[in-house]
PDB file as gemmi writes it, atoms N, CA and C in Angstrom:
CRYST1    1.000    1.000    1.000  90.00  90.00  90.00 P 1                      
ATOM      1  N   UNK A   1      26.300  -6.738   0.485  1.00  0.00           N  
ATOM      2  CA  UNK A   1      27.666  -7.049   0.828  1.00  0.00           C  
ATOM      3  C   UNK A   1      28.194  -6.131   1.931  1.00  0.00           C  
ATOM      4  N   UNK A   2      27.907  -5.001   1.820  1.00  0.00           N  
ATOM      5  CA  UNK A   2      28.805  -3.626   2.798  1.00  0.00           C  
ATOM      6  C   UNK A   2      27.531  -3.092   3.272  1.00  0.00           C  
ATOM      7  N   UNK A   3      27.962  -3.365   5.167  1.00  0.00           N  
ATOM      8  CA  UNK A   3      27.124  -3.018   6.019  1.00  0.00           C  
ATOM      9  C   UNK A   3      27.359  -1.467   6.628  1.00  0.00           C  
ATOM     10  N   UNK A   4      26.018  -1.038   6.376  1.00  0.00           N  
ATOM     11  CA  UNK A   4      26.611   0.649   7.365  1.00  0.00           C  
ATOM     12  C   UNK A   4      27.350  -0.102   8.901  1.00  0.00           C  
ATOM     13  N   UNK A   5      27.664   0.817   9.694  1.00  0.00           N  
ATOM     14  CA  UNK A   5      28.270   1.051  10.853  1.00  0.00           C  
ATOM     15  C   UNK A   5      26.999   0.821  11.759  1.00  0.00           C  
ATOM     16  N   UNK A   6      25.660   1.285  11.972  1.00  0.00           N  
ATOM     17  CA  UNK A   6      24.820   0.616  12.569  1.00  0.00           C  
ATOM     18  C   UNK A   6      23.917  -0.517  12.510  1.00  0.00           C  
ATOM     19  N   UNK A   7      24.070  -1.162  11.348  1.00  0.00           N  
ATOM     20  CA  UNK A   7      24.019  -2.648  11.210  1.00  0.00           C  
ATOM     21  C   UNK A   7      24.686  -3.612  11.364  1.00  0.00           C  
ATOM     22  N   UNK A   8      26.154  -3.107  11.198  1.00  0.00           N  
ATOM     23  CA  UNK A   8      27.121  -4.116  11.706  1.00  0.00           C  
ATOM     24  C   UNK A   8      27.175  -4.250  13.505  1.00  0.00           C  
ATOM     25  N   UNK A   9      26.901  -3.076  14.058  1.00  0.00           N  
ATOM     26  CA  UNK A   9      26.613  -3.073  15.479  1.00  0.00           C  
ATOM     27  C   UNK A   9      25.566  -3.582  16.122  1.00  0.00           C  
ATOM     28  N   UNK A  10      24.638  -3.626  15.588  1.00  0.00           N  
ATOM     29  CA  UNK A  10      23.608  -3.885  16.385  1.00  0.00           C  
ATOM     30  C   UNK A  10      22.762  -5.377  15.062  1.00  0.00           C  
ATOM     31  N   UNK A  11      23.701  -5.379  14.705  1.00  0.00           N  
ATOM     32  CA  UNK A  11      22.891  -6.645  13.892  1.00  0.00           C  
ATOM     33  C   UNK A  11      21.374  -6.356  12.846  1.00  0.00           C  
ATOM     34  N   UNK A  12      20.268  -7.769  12.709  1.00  0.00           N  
ATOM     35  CA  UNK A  12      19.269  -7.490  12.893  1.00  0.00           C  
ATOM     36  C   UNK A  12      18.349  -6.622  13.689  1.00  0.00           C  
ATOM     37  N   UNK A  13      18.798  -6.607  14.961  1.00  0.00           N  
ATOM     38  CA  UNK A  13      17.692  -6.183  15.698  1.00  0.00           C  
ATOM     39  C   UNK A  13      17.501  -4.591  15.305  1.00  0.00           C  
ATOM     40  N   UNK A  14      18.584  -3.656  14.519  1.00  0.00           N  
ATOM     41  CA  UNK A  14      18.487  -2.388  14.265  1.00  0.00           C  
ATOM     42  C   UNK A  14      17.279  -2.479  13.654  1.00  0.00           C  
ATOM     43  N   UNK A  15      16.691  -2.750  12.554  1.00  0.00           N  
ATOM     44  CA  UNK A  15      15.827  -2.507  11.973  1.00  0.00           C  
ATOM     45  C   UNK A  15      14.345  -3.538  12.252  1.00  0.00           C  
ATOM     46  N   UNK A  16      14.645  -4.575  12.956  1.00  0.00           N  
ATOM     47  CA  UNK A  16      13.361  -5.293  13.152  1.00  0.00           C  
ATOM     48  C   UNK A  16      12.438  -4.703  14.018  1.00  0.00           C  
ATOM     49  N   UNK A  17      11.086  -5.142  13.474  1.00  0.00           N  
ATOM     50  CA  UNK A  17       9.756  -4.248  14.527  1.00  0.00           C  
ATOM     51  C   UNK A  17       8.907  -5.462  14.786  1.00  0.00           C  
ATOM     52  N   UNK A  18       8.820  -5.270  15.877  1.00  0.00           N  
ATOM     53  CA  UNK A  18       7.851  -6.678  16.305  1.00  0.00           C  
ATOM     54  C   UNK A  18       7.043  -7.193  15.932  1.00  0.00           C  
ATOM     55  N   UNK A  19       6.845  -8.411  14.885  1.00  0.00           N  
ATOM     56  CA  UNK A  19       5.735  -9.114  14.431  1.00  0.00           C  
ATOM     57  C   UNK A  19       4.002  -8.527  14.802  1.00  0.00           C  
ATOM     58  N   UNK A  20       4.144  -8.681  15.835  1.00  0.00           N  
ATOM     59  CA  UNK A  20       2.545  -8.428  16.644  1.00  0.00           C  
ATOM     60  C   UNK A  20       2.586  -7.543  15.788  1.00  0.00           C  
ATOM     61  N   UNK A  21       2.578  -6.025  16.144  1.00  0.00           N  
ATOM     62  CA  UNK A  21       2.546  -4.702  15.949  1.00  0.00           C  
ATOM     63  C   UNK A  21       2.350  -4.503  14.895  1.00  0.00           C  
ATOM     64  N   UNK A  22       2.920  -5.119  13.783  1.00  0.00           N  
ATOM     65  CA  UNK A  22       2.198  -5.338  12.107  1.00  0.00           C  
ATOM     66  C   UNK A  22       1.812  -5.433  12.251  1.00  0.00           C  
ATOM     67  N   UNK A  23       1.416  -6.472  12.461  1.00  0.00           N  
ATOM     68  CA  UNK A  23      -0.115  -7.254  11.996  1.00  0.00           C  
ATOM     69  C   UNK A  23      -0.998  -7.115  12.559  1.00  0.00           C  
ATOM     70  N   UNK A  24      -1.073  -6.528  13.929  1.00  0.00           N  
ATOM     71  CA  UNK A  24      -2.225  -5.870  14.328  1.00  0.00           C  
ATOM     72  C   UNK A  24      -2.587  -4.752  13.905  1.00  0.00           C  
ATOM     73  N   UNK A  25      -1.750  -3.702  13.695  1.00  0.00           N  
ATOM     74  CA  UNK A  25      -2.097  -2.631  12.905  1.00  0.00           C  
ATOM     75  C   UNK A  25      -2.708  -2.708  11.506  1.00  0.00           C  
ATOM     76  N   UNK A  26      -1.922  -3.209  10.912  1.00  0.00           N  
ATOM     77  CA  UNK A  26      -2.483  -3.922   9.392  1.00  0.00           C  
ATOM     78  C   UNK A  26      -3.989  -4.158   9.021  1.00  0.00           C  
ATOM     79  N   UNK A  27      -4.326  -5.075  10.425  1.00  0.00           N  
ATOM     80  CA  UNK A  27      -5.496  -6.129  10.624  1.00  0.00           C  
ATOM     81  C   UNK A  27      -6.694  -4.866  10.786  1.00  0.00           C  
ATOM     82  N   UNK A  28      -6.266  -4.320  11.702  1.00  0.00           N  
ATOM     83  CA  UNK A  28      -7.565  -3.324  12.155  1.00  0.00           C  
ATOM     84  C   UNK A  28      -7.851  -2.054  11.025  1.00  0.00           C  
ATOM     85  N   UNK A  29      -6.439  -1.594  10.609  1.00  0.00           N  
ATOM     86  CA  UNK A  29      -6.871  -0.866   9.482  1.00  0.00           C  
ATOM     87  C   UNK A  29      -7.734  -1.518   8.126  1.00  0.00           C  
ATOM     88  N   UNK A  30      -7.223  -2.547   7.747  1.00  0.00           N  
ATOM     89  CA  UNK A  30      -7.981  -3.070   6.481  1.00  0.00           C  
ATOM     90  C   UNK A  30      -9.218  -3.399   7.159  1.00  0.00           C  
ATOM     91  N   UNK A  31      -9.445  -4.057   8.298  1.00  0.00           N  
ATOM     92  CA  UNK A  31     -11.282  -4.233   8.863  1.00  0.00           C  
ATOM     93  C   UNK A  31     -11.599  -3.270   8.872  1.00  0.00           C  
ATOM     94  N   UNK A  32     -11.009  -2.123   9.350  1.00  0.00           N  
ATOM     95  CA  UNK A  32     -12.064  -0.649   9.665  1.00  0.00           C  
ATOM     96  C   UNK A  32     -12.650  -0.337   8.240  1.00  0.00           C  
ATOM     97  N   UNK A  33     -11.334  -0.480   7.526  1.00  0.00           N  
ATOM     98  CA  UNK A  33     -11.979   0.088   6.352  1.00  0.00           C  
ATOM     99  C   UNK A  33     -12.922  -0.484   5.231  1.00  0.00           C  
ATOM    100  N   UNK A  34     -12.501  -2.124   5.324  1.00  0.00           N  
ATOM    101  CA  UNK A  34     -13.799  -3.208   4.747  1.00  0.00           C  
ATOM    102  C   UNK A  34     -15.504  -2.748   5.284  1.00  0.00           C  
ATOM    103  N   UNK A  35     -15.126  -3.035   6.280  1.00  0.00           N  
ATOM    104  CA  UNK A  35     -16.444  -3.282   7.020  1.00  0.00           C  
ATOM    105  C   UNK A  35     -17.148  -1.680   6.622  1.00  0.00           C  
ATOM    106  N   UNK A  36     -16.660  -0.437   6.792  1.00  0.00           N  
ATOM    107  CA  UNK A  36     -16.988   0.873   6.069  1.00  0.00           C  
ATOM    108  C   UNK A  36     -17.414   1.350   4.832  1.00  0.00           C  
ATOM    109  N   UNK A  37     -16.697   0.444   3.432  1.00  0.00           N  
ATOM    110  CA  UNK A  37     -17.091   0.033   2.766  1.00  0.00           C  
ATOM    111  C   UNK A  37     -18.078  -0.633   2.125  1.00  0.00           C  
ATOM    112  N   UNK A  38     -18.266  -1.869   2.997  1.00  0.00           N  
ATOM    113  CA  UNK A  38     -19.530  -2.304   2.931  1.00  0.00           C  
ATOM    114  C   UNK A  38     -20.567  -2.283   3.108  1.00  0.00           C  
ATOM    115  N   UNK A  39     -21.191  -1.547   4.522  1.00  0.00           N  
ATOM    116  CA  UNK A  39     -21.866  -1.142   4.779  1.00  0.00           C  
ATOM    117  C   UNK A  39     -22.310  -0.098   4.118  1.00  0.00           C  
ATOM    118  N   UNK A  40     -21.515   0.491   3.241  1.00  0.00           N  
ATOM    119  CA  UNK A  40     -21.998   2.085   2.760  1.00  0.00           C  
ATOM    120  C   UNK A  40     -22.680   1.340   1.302  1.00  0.00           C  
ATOM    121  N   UNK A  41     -22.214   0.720   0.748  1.00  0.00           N  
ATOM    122  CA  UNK A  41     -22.608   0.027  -0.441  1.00  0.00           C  
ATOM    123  C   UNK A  41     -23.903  -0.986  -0.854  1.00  0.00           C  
ATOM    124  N   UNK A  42     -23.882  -1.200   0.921  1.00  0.00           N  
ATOM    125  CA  UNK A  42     -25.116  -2.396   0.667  1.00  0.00           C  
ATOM    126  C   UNK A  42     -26.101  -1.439   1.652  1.00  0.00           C  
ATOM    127  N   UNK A  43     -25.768  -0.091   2.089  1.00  0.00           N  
ATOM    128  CA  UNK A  43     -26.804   0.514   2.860  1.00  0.00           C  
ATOM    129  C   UNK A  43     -28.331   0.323   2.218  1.00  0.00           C  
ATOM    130  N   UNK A  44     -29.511   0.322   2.847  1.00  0.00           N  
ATOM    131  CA  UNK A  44     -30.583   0.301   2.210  1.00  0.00           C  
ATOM    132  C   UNK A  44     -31.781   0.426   3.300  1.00  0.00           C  
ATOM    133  N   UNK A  45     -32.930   0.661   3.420  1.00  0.00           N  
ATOM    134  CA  UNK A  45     -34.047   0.951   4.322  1.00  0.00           C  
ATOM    135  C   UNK A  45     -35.158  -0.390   4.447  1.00  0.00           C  
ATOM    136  N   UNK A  46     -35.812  -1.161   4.706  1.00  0.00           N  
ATOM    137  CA  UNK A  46     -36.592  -1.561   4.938  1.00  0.00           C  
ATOM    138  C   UNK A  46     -37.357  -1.722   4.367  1.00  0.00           C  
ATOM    139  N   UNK A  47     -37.846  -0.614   4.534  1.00  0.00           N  
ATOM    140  CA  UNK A  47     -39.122  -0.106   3.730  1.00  0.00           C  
ATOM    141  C   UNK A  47     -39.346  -0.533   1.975  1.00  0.00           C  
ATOM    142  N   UNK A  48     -40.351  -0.917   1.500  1.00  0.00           N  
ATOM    143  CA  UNK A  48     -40.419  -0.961   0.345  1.00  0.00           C  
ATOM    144  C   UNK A  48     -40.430   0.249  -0.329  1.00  0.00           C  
ATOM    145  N   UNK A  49     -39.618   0.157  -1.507  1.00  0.00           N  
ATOM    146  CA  UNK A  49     -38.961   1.447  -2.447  1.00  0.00           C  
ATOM    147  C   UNK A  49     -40.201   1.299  -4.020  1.00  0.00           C  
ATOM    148  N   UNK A  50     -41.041   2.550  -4.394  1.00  0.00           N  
ATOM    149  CA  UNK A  50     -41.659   2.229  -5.459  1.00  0.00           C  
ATOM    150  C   UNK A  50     -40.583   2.826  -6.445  1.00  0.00           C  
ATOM    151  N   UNK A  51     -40.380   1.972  -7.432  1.00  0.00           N  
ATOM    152  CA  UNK A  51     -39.973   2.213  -8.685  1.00  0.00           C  
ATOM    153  C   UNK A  51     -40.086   2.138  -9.628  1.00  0.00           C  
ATOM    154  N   UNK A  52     -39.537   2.633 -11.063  1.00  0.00           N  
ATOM    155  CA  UNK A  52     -39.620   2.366 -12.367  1.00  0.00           C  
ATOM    156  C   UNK A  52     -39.184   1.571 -13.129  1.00  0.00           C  
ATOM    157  N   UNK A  53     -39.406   0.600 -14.102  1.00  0.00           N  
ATOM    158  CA  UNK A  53     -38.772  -0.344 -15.070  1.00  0.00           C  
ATOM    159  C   UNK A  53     -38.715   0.726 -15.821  1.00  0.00           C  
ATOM    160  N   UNK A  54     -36.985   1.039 -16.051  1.00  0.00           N  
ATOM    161  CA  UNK A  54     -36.058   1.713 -16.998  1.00  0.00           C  
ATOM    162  C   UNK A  54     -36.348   0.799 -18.395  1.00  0.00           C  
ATOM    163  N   UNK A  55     -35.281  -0.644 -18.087  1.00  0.00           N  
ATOM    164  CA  UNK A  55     -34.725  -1.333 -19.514  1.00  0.00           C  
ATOM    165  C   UNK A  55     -35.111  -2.755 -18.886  1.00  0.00           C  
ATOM    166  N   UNK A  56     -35.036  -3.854 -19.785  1.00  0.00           N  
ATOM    167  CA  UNK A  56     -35.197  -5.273 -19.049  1.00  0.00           C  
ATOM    168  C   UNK A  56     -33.902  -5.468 -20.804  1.00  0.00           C  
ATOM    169  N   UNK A  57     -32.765  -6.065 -20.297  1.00  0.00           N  
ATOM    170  CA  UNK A  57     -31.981  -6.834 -21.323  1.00  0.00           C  
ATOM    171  C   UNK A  57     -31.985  -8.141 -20.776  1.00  0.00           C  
ATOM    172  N   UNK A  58     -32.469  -9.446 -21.777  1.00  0.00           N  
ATOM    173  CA  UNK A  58     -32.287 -10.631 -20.702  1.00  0.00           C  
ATOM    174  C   UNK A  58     -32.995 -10.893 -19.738  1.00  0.00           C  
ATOM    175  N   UNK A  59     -32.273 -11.269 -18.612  1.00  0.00           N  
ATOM    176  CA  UNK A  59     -32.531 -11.538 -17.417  1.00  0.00           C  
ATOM    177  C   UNK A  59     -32.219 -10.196 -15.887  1.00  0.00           C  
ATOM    178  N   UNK A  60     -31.645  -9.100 -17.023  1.00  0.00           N  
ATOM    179  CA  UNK A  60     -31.488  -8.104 -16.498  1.00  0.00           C  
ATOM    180  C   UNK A  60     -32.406  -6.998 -16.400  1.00  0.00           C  
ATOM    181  N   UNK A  61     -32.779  -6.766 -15.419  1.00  0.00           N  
ATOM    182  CA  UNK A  61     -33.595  -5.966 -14.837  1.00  0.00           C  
ATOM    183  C   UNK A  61     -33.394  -4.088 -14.326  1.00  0.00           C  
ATOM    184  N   UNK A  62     -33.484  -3.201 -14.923  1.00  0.00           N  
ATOM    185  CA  UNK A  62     -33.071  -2.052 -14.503  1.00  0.00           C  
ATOM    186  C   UNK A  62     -34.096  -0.740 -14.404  1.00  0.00           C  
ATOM    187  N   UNK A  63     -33.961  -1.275 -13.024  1.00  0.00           N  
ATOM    188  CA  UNK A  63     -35.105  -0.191 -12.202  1.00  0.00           C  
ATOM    189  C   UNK A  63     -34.686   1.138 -11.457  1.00  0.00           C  
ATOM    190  N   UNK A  64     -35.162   2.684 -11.883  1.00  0.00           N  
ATOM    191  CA  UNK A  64     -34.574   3.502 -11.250  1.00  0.00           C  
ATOM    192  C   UNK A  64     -35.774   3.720 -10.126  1.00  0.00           C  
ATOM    193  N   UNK A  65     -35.446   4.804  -8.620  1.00  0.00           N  
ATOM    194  CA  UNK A  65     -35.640   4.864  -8.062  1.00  0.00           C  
ATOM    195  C   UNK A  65     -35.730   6.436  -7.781  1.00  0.00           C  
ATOM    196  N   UNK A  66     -36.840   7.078  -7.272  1.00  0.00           N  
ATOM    197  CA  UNK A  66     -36.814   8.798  -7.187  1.00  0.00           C  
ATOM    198  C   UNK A  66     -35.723   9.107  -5.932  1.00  0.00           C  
ATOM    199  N   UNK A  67     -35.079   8.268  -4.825  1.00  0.00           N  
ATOM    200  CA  UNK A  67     -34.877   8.652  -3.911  1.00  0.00           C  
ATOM    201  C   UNK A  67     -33.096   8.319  -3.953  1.00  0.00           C  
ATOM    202  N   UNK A  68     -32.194   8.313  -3.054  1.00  0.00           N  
ATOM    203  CA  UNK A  68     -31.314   7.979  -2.901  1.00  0.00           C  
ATOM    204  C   UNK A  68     -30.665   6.999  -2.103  1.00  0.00           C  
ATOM    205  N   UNK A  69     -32.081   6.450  -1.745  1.00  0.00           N  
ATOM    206  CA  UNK A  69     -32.093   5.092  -0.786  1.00  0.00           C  
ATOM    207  C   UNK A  69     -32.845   3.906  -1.761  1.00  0.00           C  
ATOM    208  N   UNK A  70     -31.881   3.233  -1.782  1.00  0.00           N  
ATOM    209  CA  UNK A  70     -32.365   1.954  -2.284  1.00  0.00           C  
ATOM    210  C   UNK A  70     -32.790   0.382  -1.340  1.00  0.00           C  
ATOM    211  N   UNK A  71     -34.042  -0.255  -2.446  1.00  0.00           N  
ATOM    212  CA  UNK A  71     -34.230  -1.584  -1.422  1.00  0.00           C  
ATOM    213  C   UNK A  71     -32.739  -2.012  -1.193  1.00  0.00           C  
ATOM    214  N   UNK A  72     -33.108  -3.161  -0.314  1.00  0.00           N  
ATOM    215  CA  UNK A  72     -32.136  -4.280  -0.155  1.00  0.00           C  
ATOM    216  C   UNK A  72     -31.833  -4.879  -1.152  1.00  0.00           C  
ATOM    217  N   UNK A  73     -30.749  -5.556  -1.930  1.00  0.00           N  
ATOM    218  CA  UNK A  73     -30.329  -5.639  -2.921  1.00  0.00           C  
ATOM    219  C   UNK A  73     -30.885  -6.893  -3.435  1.00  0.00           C  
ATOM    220  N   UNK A  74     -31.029  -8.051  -2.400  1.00  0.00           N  
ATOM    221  CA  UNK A  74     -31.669  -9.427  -2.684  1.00  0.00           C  
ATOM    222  C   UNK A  74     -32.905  -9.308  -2.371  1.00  0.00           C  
ATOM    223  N   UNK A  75     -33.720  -8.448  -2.300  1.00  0.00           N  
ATOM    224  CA  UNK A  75     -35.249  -8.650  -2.222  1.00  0.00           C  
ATOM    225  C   UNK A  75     -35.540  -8.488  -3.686  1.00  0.00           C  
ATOM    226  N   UNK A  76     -37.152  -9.505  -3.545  1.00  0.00           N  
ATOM    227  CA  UNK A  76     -37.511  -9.401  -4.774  1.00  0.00           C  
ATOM    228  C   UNK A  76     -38.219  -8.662  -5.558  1.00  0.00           C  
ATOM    229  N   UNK A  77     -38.091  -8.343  -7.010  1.00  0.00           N  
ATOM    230  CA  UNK A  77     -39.050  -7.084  -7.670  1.00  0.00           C  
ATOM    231  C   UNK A  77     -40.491  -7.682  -7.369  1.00  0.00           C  
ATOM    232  N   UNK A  78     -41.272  -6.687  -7.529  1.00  0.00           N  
ATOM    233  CA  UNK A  78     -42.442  -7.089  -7.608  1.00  0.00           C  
ATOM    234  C   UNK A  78     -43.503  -6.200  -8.368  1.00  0.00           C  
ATOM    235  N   UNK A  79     -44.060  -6.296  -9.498  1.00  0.00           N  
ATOM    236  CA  UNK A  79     -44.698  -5.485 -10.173  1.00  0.00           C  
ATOM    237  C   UNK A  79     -46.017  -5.551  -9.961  1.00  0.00           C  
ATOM    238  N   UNK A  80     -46.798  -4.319 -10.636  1.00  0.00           N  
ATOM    239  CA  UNK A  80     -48.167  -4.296 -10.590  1.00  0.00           C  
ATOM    240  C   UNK A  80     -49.115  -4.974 -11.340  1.00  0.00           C  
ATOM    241  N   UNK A  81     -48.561  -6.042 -12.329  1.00  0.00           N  
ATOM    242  CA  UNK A  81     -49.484  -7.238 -12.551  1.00  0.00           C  
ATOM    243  C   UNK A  81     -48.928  -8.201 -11.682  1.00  0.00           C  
ATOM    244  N   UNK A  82     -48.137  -8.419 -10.924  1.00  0.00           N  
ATOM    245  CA  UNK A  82     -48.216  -9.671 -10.499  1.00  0.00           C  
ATOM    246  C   UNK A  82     -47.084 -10.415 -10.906  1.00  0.00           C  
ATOM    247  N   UNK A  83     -46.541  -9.978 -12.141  1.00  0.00           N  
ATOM    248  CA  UNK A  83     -44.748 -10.730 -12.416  1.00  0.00           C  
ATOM    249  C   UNK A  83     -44.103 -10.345 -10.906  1.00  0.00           C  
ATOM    250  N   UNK A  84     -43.288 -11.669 -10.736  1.00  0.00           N  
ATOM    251  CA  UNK A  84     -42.292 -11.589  -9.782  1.00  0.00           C  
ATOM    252  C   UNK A  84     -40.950 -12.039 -10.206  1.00  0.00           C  
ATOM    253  N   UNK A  85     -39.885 -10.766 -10.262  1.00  0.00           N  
ATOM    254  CA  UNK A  85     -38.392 -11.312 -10.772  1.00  0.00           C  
ATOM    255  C   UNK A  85     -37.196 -11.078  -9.411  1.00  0.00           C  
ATOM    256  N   UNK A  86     -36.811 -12.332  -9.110  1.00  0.00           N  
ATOM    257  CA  UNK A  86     -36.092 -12.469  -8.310  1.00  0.00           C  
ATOM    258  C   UNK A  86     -35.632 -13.789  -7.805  1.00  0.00           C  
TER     259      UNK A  86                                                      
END                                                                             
């Protein structure tokens, strides 16, 4: 209802900030930080990783690894008889 003294003067425009300028700022911060995210999470090497069958529950599979680099997340297990789960 009751406008300060510099809103009644200058209207809207006192407090409006230019559309663009959001949303570009907005835009690039949440990509910088997605894309940073993701990459750190799905990081992984190439290389084939030898590992251990921990537990099998199901269809669940839980293999540890000596290193701190893990395969690629969609490649498939592959054991030393010859089962393949993936």
């Amino acid at each position: 209802m009751f406008k300060s003294g510099v809103a009644r003067t200058f209207g809207r425009s006192a407090f409006a900030r230019p559309a663009s300028t959001i949303l570009s700022s907005t835009r690039s911060a949440v990509g910088n930080n997605a894309l940073r995210a993701l990459s750190a999470r799905y990081a992984s090497t190439e290389a084939g990783k030898t590992g251990k069958i921990h537990q099998v529950i199901g269809a669940v599979v839980d293999v540890k690894f000596d290193t701190e680099q893990l395969p690629a997340i969609l490649n498939a297990l592959e054991t030393e008889n010859g089962a393949t789960f993936g």
